[in-house]
PALO-379760 format. One record per residue (C-alpha): z, y, x. Coordinates in steps of 0.05 Angstrom, whole numbers, plus 5000, padded with zeros to 4 digits. Example, Ala and Ser with C-alpha at 12.3 -4.5 7.8 and 13.67 -1.06 7.14 Angstrom:
<nodes>
515649105246
514349795273
</nodes>
This chain:
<nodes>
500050005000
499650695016
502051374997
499151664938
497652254983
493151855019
486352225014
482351655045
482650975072
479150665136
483250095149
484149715219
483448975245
489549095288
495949005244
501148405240
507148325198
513748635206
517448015224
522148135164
524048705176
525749335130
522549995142
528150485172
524250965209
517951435215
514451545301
510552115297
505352075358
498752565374
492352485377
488752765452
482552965408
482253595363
479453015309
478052895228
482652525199
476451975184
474752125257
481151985277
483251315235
475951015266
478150995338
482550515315
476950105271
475349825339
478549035350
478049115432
482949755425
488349275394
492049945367
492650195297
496250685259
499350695187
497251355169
492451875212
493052635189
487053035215
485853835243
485353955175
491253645142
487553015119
491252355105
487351735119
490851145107
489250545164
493950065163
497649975091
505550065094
507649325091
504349125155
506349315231
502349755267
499849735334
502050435355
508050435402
507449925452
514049635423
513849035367
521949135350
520249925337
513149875298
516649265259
520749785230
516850445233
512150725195
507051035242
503051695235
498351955287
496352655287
490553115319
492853645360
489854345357
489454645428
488354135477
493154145543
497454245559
502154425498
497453955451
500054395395
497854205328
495554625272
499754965211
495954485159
497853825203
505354065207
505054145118
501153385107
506053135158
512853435126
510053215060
508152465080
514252375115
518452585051
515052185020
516251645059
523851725065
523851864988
520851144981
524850835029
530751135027
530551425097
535152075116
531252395170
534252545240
533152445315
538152495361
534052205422
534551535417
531950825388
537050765339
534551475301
530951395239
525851975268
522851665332
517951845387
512551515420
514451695498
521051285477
517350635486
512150725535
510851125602
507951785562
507852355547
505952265470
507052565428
507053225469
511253915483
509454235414
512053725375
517853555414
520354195418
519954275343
521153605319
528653915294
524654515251
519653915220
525353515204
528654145172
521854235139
522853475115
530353535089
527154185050
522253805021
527453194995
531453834971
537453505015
542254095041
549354105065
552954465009
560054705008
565154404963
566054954911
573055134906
575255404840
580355944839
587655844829
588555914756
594556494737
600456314704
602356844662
606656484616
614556614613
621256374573
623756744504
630456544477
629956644407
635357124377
633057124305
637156624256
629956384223
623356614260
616856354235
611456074270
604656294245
597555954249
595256594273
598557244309
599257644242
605157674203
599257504135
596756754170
599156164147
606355954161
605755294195
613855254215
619955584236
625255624291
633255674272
635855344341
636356054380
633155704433
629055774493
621955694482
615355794528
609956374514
603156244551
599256874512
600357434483
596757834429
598558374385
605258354384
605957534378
607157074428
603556374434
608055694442
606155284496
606454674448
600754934409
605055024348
602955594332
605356384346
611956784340
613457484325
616257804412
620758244367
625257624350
626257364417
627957614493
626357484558
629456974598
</nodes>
């Protein structure tokens, strides 16, 4: 299979199977040649080469598939890392000795490789080594693939990536303290009623005759709320505690 960004296929006879194993990273390498993405994915249509690609991206931002996602790759000159890679080859823009690579390659690769995480369930990062699900072509073999330009901004492309998956550290929102503004009455009145509503015309729902000590968590009018919910009191029955 391929990605449904895939804009065209040329597939390779150089592929074999993954040995088991479950897909857990993306190698980015580039391509010497300032190439077509068809151009690019048929250099590797060639048997006697014996290397392959899964995806090729071209000057233009082209996506070729060549060698479909459930197969290994020839690409790294290591079985244990293409077993578990998916592989994209890009064309560079400039040549030596930066081999930068254009603005349109940089968006069809941040896209593709979303994708593939987003399908796989890769989180993007390198941190120079094997074990990173982002690895690099000069990890494996003597060179210097995939050049300076991408090296030095492999950390802004995988920014680009995380951007793309929408994943970003966020903050734990912390809500503010809520303010207590409630207080104790003592109720001096022999029989105070306790109204639905703070008016002296709602409902009487009960009444008070202990003369005792009672908690007011709002205020309104002149009547203060019970912090049992029963209902409100008349402040000019009651003081402070």
């Amino acid at each position: 299979m391929f990605s449904d960004l895939t804009d065209n296929t040329i597939l390779s006879p150089c592929f074999g199977e993954r040995d088991g194993e479950k897909i857990t990273k993306i190698t980015i390498h580039h391509a010497a040649g300032i190439l077509s993405g068809e151009n690019l994915a048929r250099i590797f249509s060639v048997p006697r080469r014996s290397a392959s690609c899964n995806y090729a991206i071209g000057k233009d931002g082209e996506i070729v598939g060549v060698v479909p996602e459930e197969k290994r790759s020839f690409c790294s000159g290591s079985r244990w890392n293409d077993s578990r890679a998916i592989t994209i080859e890009v064309s560079n823009s400039t040549g030596k000795p930066n081999w930068e690579v254009s603005d349109a390659v940089i968006d069809s690769l941040v896209k593709l490789c979303a994708d593939i995480c987003r399908r796989y369930c890769i989180v993007p990062y390198f941190n120079g080594t094997k074990d990173a699900s982002m690895t690099l072509h000069y990890m494996f073999q003597a060179t210097e693939c995939p050049g300076p330009y991408i090296k030095k901004n492999l950390p802004i492309i995988i920014d680009m990536i995380n951007n793309e998956l929408c994943i970003k550290e966020e903050k734990p929102k912390t809500e503010k303290p809520k303010t207590d503004n409630s207080y104790k009455v003592k109720v001096t009145a022999n029989c105070l009623n306790i109204r639905k509503e703070p008016t002296a015309k709602s409902k009487k729902v009960g009444e008070i005759t202990d003369h005792g000590v009672y908690t007011i968590v709002e205020e309104k009018d002149g009547w203060g709320k019970l912090k049992s919910g029963a209902g409100w009191i008349s402040l000019k029955y009651v003081k402070k505690v």
